[in-house]
C-alpha positions as CSV (number, residue, x, y, z in Angstrom):
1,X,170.6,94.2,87.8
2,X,169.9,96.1,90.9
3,X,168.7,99.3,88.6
4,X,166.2,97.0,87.1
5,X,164.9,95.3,90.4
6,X,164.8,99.4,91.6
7,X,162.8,99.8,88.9
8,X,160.4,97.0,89.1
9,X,159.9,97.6,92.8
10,X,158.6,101.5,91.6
11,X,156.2,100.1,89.2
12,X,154.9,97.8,91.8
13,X,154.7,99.8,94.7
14,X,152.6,102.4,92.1
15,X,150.0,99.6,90.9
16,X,149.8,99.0,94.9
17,X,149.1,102.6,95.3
18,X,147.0,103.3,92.0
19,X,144.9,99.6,93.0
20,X,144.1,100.9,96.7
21,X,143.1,104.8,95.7
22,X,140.7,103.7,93.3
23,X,138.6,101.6,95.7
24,X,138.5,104.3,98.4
25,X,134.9,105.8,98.7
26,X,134.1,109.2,98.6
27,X,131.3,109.8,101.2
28,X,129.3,113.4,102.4
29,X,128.1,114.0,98.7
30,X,124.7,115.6,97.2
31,X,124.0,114.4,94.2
32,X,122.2,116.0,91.7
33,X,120.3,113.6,89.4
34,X,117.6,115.9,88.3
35,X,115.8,116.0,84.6
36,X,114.0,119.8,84.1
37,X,113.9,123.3,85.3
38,X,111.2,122.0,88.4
39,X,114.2,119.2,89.9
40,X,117.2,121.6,89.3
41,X,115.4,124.6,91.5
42,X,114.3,121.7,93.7
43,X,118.4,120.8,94.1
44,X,119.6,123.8,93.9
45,X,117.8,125.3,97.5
46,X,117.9,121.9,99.1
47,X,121.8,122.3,98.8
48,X,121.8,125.9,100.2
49,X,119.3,124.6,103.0
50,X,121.1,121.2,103.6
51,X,125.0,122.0,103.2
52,X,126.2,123.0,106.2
53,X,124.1,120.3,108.1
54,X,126.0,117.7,105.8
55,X,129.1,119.4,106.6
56,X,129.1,118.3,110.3
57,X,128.8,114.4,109.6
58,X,130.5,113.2,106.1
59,X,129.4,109.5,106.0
60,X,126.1,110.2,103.8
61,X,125.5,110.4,100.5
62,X,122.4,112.3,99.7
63,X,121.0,112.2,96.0
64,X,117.5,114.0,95.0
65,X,116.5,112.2,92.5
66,X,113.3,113.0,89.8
67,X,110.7,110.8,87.9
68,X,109.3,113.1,85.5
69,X,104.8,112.8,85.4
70,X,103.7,115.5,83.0
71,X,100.1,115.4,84.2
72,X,101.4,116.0,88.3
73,X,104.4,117.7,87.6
74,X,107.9,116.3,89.1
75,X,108.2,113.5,91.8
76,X,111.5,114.2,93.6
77,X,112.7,111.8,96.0
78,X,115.7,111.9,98.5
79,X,117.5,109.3,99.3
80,X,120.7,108.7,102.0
81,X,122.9,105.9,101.1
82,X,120.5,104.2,98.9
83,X,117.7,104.6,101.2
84,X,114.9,106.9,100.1
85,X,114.0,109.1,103.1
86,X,111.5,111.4,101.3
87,X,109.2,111.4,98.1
88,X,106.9,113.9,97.1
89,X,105.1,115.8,94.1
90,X,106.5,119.4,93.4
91,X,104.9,122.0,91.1
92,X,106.2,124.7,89.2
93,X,105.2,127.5,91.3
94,X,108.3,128.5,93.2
95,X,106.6,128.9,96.5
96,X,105.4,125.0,96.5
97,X,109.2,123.9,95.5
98,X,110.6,125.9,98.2
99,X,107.8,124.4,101.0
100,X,108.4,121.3,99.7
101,X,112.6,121.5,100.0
102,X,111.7,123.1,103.6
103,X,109.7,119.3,104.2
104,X,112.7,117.5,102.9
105,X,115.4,119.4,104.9
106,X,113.5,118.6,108.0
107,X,113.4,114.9,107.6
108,X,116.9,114.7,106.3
109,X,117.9,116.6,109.3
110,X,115.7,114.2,111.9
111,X,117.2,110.9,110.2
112,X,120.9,112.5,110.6
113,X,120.3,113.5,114.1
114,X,118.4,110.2,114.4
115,X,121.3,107.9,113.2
116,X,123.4,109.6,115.3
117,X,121.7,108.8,118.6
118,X,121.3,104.7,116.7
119,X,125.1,104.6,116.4
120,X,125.7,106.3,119.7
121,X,123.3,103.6,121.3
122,X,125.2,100.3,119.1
123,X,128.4,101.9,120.5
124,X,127.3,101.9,124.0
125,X,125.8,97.7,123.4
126,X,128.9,97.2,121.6
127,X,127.4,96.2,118.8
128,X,130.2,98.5,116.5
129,X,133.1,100.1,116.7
């Protein structure tokens, strides 16, 4: 009898385990959700330009996401947590994709820096913890 209860305890105390891991939330990714050759160059030197800014702060999830218009080329859009942050049409021509990841860089960067100072000022009002 106590072997058994030993082993029912294990099996429990594993579902417990195995229930709690799966409903943690990974945060601090980029997420790729791209369609052609335009949005994959697009993701590809926004993550060069962004990583080691995301590295700092691991609470956002950034995706660049792409709606496809053949007659304007790709609309990519960034978003942070569900919250698109930047939209914007992007050629093919490899010097308007990389002035256009240099644009979204720079406003990821200001709402980062800018939701830092937010949370630093609900701390200080005690408004969160």
């Amino acid at each position: 009898m106590n072997r058994l209860s030993k082993k029912t305890f294990t099996i429990i105390l594993f579902l417990i385990c195995n229930f709690t891991w799966s409903y943690a939330q990974v945060e601090g990714l980029i997420i790729d959700k791209t369609k052609t050759k335009i949005g994959r160059d697009f993701y590809e030197l926004f993550y060069i330009a962004l990583e080691p800014t995301i590295g700092i702060d691991t609470k956002f999830d950034v995706i660049v996401d792409e709606f496809v218009d053949p007659q304007f080329g790709s609309r990519i859009s960034v978003s942070i947590n569900e919250n698109v942050i930047y939209q914007n049409f992007v050629s093919s021509r490899l010097d308007d994709i990389e002035e256009k990841v240099k644009e979204a860089v720079e406003v990821v960067n200001y709402f980062i820096f800018n939701w830092k100072e937010y949370e630093k000022y609900l701390e200080e009002e005690g408004k969160i913890r």
